[in-house]
N, C-alpha and C positions, 0 to 999 in steps of 0.2 A: 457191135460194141467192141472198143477195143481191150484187149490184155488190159491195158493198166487201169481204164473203164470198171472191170470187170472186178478186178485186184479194189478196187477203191469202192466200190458199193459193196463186197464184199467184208472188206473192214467197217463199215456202217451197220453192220447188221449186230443187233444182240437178239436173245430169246427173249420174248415178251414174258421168261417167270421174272425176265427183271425189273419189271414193272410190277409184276406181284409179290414179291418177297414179303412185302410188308404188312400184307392182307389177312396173314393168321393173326398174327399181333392187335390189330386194328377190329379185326370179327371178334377177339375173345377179349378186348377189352369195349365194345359199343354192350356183345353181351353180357356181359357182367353187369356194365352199369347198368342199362336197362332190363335186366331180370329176367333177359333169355337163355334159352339154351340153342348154341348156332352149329353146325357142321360146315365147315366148308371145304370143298371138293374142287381143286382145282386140276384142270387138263391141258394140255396143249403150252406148256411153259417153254418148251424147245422150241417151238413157233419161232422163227425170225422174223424182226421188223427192223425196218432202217431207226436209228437211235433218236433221228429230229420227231418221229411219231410214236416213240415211245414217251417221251419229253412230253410232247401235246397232248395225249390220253391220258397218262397217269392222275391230274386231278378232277377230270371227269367221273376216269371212273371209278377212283375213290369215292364220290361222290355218290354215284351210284349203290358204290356197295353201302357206304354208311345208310341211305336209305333204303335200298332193298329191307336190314334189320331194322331200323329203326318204325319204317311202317310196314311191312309185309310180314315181321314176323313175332308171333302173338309170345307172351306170357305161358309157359307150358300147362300152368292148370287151366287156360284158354281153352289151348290147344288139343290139351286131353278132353273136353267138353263139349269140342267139336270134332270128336273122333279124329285127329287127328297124332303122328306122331309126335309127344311132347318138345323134342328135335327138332328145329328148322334145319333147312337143311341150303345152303347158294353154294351156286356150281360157277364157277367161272370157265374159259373152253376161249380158248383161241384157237385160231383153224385155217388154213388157206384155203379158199375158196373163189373158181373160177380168175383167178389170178391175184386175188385179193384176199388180207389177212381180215379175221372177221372175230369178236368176240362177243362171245354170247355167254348172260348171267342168266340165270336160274332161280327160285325160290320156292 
């Protein structure tokens, strides 16, 4: 690969927290309305990814996250009654891996 190769995917690259910026906002406004109580933990925001597949993930996995709370995570007197911490708790985690960026949610 040449220098300016190099230089030009190099300018393509953002952190994938820029793909997440928006996710506290979005987790404590699904929990509100729906009468949870959410943590969310997010890792791996310095993570690079070329900007055209930050573009293509971000409504996925928005999508994801809205349903991760919306069905994965109970009502805290539920939750307490299933011994459980009243807290849910999604972990978002970007990561390079074997040459590939890889994100994994949690709940």
């Amino acid at each position: 690969m040449t220098e300016v190769q190099q230089r030009v995917m190099k300018a393509r690259m953002q952190p994938s927290g820029d793909v997440g910026n928006k996710f506290p906002r979005t987790v404590r406004n699904l929990a509100l309305s729906g009468g949870t109580e959410v943590q969310l933990d997010m890792h791996g925001q310095d993570t690079e990814l070329d900007r055209t597949i930050i573009e293509a993930i971000k409504d996925p996995l928005t999508r994801l996250v809205r349903n991760a709370i919306d069905q994965g995570i109970e009502a805290p007197d539920v939750r307490r009654g299933a011994d459980k911490n009243p807290t849910g708790r999604l972990t978002l985690r970007a990561f390079h891996e074997d040459g590939r960026v890889k994100h994994r949610n949690s709940g």
